[in-house]
mmCIF file of the N, C-alpha and C atoms, coordinates in Angstrom:
data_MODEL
# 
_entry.id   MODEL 
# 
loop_
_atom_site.group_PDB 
_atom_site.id 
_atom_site.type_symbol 
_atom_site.label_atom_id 
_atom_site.label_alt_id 
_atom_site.label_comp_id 
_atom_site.label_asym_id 
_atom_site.label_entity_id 
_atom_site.label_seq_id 
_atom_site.pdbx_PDB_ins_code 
_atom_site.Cartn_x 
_atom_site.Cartn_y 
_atom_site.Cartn_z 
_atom_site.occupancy 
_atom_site.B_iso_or_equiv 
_atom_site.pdbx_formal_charge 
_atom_site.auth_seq_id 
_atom_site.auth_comp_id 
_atom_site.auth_asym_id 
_atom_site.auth_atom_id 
_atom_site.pdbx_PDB_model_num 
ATOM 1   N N  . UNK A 1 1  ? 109.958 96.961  109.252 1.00 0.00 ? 1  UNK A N  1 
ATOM 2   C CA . UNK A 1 1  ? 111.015 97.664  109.953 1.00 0.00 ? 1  UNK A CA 1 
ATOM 3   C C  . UNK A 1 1  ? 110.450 98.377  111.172 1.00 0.00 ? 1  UNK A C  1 
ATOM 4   N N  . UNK A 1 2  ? 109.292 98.957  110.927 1.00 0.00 ? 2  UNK A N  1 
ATOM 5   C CA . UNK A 1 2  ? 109.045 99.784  111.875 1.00 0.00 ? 2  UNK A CA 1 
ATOM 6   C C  . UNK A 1 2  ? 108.593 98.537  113.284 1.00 0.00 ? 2  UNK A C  1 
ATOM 7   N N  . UNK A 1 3  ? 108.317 97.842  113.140 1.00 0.00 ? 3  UNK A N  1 
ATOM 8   C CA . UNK A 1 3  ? 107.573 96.348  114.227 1.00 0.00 ? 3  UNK A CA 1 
ATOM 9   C C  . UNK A 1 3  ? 109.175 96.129  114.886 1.00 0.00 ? 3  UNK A C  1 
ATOM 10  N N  . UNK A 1 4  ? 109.899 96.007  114.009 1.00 0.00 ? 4  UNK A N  1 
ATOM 11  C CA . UNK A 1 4  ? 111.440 95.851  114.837 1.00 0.00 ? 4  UNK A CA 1 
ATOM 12  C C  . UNK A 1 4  ? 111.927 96.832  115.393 1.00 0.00 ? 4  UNK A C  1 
ATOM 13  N N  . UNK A 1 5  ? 111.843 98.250  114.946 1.00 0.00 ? 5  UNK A N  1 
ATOM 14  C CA . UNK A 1 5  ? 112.332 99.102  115.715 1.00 0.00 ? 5  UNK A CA 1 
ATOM 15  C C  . UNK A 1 5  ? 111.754 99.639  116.906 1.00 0.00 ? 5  UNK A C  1 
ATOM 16  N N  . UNK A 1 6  ? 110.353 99.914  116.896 1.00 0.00 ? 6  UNK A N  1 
ATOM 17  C CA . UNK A 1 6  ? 109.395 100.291 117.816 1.00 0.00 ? 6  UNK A CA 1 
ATOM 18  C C  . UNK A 1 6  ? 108.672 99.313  118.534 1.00 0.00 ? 6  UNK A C  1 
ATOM 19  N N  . UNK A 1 7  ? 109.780 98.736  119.286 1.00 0.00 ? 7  UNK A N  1 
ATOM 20  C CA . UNK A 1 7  ? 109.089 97.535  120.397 1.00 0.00 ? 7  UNK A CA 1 
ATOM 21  C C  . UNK A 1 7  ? 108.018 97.966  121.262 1.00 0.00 ? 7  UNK A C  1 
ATOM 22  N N  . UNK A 1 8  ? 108.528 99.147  121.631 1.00 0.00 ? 8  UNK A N  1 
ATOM 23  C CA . UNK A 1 8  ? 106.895 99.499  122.744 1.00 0.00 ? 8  UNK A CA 1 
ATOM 24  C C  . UNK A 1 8  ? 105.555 99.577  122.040 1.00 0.00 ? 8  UNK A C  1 
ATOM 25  N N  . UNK A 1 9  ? 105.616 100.293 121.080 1.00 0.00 ? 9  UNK A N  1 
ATOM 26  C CA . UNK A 1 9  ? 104.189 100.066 120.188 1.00 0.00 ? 9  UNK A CA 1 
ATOM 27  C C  . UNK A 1 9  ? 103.736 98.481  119.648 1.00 0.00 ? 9  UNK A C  1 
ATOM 28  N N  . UNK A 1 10 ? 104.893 98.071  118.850 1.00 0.00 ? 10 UNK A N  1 
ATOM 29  C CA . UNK A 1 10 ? 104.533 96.802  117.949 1.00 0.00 ? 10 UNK A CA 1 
ATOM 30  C C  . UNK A 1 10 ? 104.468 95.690  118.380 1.00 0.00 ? 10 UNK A C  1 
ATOM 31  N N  . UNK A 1 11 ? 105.588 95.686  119.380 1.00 0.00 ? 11 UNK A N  1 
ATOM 32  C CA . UNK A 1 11 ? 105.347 94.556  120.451 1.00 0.00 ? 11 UNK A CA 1 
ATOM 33  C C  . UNK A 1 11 ? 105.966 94.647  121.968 1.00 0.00 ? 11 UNK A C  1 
ATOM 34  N N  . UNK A 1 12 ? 104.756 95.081  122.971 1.00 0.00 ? 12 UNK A N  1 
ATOM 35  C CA . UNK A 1 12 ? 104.702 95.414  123.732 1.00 0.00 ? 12 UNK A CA 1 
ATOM 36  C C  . UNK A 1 12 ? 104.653 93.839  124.673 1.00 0.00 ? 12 UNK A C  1 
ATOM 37  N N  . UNK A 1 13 ? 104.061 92.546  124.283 1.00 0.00 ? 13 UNK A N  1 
ATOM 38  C CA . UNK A 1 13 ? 104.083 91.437  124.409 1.00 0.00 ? 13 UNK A CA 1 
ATOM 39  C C  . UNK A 1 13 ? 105.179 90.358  124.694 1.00 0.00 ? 13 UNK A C  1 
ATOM 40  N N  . UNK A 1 14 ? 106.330 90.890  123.457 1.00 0.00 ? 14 UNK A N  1 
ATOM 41  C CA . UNK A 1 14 ? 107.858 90.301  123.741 1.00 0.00 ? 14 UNK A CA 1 
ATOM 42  C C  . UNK A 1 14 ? 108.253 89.627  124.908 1.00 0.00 ? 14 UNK A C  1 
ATOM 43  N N  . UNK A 1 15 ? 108.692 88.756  125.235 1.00 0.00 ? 15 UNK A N  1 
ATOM 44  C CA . UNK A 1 15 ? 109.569 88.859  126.048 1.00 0.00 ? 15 UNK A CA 1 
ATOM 45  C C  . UNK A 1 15 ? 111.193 88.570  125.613 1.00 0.00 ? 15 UNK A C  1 
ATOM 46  N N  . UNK A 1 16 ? 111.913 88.464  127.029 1.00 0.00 ? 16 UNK A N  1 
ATOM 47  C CA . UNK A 1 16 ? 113.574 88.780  126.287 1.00 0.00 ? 16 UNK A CA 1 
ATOM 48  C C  . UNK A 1 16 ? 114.106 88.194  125.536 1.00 0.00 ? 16 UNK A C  1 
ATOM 49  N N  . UNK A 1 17 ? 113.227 86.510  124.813 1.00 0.00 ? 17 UNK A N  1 
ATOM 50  C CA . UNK A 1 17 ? 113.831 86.450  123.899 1.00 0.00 ? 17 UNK A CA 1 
ATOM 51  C C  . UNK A 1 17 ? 113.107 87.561  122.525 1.00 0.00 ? 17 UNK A C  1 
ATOM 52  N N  . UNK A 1 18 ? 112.320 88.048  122.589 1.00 0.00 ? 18 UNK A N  1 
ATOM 53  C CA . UNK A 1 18 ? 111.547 89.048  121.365 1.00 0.00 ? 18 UNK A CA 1 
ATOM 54  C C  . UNK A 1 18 ? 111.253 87.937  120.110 1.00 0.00 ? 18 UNK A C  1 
ATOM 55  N N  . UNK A 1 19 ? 110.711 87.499  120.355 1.00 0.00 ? 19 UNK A N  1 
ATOM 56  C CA . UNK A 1 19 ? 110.403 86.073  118.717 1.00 0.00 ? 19 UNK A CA 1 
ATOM 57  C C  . UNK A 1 19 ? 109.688 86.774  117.946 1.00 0.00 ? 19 UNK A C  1 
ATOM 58  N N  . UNK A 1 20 ? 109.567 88.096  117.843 1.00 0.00 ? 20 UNK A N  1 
ATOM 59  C CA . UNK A 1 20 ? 108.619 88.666  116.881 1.00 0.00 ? 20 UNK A CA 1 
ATOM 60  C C  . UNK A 1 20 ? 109.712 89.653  116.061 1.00 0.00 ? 20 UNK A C  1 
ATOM 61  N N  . UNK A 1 21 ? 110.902 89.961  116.664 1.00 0.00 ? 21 UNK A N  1 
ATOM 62  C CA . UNK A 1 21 ? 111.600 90.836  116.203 1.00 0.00 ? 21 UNK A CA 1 
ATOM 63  C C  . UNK A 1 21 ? 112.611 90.048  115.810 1.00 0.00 ? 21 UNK A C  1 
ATOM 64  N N  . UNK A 1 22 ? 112.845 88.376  116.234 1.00 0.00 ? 22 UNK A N  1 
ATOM 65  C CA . UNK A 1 22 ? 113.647 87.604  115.031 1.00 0.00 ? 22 UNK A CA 1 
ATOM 66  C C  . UNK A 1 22 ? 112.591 87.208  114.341 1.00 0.00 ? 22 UNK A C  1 
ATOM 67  N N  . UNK A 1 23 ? 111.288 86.902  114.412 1.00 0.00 ? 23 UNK A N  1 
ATOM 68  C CA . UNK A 1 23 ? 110.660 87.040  112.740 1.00 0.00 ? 23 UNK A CA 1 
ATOM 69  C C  . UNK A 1 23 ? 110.744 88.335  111.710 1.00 0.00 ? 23 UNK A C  1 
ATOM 70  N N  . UNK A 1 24 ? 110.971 89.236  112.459 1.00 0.00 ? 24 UNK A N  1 
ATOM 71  C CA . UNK A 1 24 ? 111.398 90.191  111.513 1.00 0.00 ? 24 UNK A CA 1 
ATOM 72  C C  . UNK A 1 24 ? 112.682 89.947  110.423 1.00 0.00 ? 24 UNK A C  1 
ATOM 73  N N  . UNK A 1 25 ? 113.427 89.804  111.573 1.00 0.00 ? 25 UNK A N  1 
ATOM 74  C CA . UNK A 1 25 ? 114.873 89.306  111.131 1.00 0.00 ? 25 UNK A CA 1 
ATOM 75  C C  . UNK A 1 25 ? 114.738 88.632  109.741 1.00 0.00 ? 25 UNK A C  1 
ATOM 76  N N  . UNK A 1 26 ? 114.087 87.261  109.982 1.00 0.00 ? 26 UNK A N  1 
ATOM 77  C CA . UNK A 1 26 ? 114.089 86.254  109.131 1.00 0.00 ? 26 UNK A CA 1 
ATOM 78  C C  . UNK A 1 26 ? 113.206 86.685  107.784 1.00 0.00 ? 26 UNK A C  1 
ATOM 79  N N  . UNK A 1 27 ? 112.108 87.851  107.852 1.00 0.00 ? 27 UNK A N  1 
ATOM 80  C CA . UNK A 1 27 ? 111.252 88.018  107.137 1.00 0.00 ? 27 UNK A CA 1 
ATOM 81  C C  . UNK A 1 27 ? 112.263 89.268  105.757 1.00 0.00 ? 27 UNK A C  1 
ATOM 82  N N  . UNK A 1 28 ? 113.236 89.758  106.638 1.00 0.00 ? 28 UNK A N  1 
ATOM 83  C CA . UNK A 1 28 ? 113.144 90.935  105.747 1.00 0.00 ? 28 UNK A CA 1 
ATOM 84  C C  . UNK A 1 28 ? 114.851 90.130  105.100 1.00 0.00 ? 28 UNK A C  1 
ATOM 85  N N  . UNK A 1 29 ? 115.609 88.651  105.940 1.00 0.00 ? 29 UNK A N  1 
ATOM 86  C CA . UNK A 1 29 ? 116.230 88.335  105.255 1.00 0.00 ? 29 UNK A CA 1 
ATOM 87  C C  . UNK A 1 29 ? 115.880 87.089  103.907 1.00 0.00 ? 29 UNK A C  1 
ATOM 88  N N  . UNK A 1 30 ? 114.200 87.018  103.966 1.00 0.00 ? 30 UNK A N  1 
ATOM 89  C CA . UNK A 1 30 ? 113.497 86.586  102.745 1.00 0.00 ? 30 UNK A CA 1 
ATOM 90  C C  . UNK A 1 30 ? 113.224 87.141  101.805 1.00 0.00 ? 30 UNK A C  1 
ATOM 91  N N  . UNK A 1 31 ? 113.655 88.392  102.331 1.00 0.00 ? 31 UNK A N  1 
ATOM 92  C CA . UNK A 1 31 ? 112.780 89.797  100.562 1.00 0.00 ? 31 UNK A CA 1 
ATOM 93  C C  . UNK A 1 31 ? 114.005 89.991  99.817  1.00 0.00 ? 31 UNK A C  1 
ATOM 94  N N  . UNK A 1 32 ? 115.154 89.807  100.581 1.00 0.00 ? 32 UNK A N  1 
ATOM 95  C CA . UNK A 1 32 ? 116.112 90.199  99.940  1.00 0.00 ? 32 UNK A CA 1 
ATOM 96  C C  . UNK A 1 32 ? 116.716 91.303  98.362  1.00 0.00 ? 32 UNK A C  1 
ATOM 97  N N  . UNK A 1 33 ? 116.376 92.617  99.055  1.00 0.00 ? 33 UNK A N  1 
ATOM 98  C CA . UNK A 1 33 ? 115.696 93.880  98.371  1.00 0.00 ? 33 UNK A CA 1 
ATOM 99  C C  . UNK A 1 33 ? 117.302 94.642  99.284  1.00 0.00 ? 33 UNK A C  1 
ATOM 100 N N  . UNK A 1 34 ? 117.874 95.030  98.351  1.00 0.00 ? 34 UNK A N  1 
ATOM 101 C CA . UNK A 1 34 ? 118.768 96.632  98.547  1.00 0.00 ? 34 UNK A CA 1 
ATOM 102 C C  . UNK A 1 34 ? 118.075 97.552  99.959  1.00 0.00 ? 34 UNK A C  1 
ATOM 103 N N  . UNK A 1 35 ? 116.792 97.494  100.160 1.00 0.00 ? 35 UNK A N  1 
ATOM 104 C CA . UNK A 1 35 ? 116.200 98.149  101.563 1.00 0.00 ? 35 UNK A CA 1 
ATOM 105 C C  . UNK A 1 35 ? 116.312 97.467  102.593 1.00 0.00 ? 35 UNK A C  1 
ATOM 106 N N  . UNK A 1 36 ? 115.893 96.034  102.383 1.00 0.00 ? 36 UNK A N  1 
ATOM 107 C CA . UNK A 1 36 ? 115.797 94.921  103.367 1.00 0.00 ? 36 UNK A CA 1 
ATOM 108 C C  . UNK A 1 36 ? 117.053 94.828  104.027 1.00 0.00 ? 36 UNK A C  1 
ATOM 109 N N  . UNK A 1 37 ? 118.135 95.065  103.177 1.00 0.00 ? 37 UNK A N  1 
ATOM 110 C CA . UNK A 1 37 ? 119.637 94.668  103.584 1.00 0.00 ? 37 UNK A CA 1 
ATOM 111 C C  . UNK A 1 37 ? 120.175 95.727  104.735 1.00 0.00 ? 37 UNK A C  1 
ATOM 112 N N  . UNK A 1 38 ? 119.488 96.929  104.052 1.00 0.00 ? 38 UNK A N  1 
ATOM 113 C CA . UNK A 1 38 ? 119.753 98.690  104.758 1.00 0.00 ? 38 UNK A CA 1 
ATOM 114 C C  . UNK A 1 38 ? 119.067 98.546  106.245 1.00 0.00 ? 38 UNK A C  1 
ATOM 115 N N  . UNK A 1 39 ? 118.121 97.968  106.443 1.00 0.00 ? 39 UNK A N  1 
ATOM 116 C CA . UNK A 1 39 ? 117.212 97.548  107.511 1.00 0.00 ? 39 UNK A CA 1 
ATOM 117 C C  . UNK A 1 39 ? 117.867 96.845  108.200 1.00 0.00 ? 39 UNK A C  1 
ATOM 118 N N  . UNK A 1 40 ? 118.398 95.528  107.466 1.00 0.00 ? 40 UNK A N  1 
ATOM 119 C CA . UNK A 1 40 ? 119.018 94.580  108.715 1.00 0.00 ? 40 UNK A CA 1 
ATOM 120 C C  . UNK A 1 40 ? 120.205 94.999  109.089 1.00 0.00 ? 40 UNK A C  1 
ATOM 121 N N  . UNK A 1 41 ? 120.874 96.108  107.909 1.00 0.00 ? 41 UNK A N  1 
ATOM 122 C CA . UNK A 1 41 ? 122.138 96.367  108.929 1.00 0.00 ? 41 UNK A CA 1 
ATOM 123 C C  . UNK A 1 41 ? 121.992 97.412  109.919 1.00 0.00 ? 41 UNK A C  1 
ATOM 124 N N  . UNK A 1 42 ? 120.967 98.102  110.133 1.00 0.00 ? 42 UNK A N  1 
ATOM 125 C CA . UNK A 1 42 ? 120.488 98.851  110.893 1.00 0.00 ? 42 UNK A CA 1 
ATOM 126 C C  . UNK A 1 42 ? 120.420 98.297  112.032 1.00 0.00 ? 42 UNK A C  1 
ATOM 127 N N  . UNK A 1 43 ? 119.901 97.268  112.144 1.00 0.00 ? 43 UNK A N  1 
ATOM 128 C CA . UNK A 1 43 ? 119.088 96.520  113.423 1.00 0.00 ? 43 UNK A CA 1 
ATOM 129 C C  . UNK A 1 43 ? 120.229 96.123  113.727 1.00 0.00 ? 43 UNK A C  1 
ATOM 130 N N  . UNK A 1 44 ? 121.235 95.546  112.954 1.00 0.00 ? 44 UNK A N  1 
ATOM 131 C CA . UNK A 1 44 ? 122.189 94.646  113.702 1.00 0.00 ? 44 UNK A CA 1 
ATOM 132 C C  . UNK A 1 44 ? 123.484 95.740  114.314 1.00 0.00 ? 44 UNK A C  1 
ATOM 133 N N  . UNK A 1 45 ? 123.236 96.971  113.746 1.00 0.00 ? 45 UNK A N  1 
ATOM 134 C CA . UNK A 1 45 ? 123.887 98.000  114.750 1.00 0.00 ? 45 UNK A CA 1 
ATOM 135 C C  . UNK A 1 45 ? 122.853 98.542  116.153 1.00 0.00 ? 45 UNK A C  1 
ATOM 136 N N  . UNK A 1 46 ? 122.237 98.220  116.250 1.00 0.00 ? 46 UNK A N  1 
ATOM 137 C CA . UNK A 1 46 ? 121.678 98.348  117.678 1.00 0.00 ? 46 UNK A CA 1 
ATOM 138 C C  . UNK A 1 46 ? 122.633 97.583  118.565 1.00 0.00 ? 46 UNK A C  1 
ATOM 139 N N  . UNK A 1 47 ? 122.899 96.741  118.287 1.00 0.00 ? 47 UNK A N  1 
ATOM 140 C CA . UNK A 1 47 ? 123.765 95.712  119.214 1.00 0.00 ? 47 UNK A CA 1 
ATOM 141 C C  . UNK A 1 47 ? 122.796 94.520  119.737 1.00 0.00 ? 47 UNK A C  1 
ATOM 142 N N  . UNK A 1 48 ? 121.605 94.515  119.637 1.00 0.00 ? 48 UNK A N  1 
ATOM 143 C CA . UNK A 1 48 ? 120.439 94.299  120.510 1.00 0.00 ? 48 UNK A CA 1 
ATOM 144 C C  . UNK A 1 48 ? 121.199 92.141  120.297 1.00 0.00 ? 48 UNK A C  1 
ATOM 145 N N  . UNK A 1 49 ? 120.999 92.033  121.108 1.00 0.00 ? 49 UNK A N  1 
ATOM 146 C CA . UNK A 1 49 ? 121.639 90.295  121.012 1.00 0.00 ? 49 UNK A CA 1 
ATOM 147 C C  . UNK A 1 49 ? 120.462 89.341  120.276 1.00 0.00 ? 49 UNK A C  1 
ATOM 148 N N  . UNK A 1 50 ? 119.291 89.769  120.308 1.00 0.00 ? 50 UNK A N  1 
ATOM 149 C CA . UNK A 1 50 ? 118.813 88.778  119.518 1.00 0.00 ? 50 UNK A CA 1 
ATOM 150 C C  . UNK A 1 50 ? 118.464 89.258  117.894 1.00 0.00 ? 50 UNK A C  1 
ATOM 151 N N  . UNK A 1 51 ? 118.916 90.127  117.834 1.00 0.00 ? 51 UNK A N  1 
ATOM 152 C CA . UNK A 1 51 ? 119.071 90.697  116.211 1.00 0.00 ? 51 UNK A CA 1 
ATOM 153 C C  . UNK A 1 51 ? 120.279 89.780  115.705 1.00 0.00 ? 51 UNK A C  1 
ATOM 154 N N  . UNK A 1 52 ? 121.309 89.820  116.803 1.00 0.00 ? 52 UNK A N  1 
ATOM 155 C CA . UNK A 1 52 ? 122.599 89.012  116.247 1.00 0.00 ? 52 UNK A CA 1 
ATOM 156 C C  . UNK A 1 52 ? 122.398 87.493  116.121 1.00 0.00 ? 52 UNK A C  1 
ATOM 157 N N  . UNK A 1 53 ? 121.375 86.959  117.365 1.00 0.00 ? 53 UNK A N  1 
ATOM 158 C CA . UNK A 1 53 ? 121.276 85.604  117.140 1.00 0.00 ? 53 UNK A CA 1 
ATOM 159 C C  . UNK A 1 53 ? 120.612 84.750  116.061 1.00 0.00 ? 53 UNK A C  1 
ATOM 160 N N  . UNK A 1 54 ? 119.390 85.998  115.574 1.00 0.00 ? 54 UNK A N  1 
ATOM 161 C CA . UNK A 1 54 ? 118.896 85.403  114.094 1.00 0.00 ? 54 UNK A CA 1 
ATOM 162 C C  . UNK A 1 54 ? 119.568 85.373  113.452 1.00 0.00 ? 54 UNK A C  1 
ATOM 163 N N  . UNK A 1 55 ? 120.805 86.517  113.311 1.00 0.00 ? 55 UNK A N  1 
ATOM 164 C CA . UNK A 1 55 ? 121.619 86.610  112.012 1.00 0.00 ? 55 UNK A CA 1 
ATOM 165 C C  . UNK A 1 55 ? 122.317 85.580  111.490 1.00 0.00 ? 55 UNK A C  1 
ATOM 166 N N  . UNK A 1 56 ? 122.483 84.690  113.010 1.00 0.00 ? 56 UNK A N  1 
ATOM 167 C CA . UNK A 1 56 ? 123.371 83.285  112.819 1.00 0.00 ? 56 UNK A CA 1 
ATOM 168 C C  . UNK A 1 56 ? 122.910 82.431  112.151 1.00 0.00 ? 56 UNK A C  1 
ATOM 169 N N  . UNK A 1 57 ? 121.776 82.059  111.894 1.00 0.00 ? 57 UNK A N  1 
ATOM 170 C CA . UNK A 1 57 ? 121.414 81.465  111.421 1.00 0.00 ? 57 UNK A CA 1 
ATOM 171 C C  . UNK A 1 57 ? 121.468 80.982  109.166 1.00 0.00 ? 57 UNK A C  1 
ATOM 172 N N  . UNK A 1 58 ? 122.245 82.467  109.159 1.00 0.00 ? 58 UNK A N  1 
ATOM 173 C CA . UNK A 1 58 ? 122.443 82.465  108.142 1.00 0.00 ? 58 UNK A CA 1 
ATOM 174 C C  . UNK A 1 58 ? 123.933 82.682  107.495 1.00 0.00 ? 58 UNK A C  1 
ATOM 175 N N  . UNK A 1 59 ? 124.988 82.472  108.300 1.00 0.00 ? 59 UNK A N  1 
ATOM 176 C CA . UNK A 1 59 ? 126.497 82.624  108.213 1.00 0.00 ? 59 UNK A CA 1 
ATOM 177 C C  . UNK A 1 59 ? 126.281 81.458  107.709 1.00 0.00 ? 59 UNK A C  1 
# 
């Protein structure tokens, strides 16, 4: 969580598509844990567009 939220520290590298913060995405929708879920709905209230575009992948 914290690698997704704190882009300037964790990944300062990104670019606009961020492929490290949809591996997040994908990682914490593999643990599938009551926290993991609290996390991704977190992220996906940022609005941030590529939080939403991993999400697609799983509708």
């Amino acid at each position: 969580m914290k690698i997704a939220q704190m882009a300037e520290i964790y990944r300062p590298f990104d670019d606009e598509m961020e492929s490290t913060l949809r591996k997040c995405i994908h990682a914490l929708m593999g643990i599938q844990t009551t926290k993991a879920h609290k996390a991704i709905k977190s992220l996906s209230n940022t609005g941030n567009k590529n939080v939403k575009y991993a999400l697609e992948n799983y509708k």
